[in-house]
C-alpha positions in Angstrom: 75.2 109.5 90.6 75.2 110.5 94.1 76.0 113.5 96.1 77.1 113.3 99.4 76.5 116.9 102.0 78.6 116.5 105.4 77.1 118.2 108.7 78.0 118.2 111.9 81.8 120.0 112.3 83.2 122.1 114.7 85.6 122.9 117.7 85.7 120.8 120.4 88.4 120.7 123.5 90.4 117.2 123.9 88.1 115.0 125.2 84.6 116.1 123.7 82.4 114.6 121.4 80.8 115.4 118.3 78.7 114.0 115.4 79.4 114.3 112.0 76.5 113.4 109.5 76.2 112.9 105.7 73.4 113.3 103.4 73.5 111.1 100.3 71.2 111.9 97.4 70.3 108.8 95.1 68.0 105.9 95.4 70.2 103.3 95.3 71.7 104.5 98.9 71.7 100.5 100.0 73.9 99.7 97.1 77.1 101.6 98.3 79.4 101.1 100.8 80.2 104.4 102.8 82.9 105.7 104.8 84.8 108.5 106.4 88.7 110.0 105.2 90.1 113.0 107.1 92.8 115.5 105.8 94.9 117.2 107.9 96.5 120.4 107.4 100.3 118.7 105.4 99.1 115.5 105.5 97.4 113.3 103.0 93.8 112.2 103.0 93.6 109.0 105.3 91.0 106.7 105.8 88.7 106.8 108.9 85.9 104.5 109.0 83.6 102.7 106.7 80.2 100.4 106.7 78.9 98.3 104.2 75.7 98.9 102.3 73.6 96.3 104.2 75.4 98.1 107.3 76.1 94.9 109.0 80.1 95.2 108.6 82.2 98.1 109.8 86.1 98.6 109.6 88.1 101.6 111.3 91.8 102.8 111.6 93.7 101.7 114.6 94.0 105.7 115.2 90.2 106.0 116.0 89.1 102.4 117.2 87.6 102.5 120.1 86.5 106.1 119.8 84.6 106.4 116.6 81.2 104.8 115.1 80.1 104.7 112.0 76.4 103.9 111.2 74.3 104.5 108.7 70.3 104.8 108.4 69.6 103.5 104.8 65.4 105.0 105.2 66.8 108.5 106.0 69.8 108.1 103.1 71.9 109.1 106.5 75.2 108.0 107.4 77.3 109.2 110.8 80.5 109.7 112.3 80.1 109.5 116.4 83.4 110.9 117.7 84.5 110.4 121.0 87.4 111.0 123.3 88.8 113.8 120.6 92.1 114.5 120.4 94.0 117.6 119.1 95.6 114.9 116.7 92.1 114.2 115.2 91.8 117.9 113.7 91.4 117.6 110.1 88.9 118.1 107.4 86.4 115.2 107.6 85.2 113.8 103.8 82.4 111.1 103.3 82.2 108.8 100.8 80.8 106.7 98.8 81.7 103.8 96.9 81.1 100.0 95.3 83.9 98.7 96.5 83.9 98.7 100.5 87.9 99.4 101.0 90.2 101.5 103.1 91.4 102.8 100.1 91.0 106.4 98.4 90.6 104.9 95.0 87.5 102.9 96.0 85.3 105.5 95.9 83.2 107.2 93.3 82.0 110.0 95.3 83.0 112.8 97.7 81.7 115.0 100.0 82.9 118.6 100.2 84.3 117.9 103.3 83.5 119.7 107.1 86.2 120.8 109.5 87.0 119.3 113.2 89.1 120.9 115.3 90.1 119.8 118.6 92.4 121.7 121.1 94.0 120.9 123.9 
């Protein structure tokens, strides 16, 4: 079992930065993937970001390339979401997860945060 806390949201103007951060409970941190959806206000959950458990292999949405890191610290049970170069388009409700798999897809993971909102004006 693992629970998953999210930190770190806010407003921002276009352009700014911010740091999201999750806090997974669970001793077996290292065996999980980890990633990043985002919901939208009428849109569906879409995946962000991800990192494997070893942390050695990331994937990201062409959306966010470029701008976004994920990383995780596996002593601290810590994984992050730098955010750069926001745009009004990335305001959504940011969710970590957790999961075996390592996908891009919803279904491959077990657990969920409770989400933390972004919001990013223009």
């Amino acid at each position: 079992q693992v629970q998953l806390v999210e930190s770190g949201g806010g407003s921002v103007q276009a352009g700014g930065s911010l740091r999201l951060s999750c806090a997974a409970s669970g001793r077996t941190f290292r065996a999980y993937a980890m990633g990043w959806f985002r919901q939208a206000p009428g849109k569906e959950r879409e995946f962000v970001a991800r990192i494997s458990g070893s942390g050695t292999s990331t994937d990201y949405d062409d959306s966010v390339k470029g701008r976004f890191t994920v990383s995780r610290d596996s002593a601290k049970n810590m994984v992050y979401l730098q955010m750069n170069s926001l745009k009004p388009e990335d305001t959504a409700v940011y969710y970590c997860v957790a999961g075996y798999s390592g996908t891009n897809l919803r279904g491959g993971y077990n657990y969920w945060g409770q989400g933390t909102q972004v919001t990013v004006s223009s």
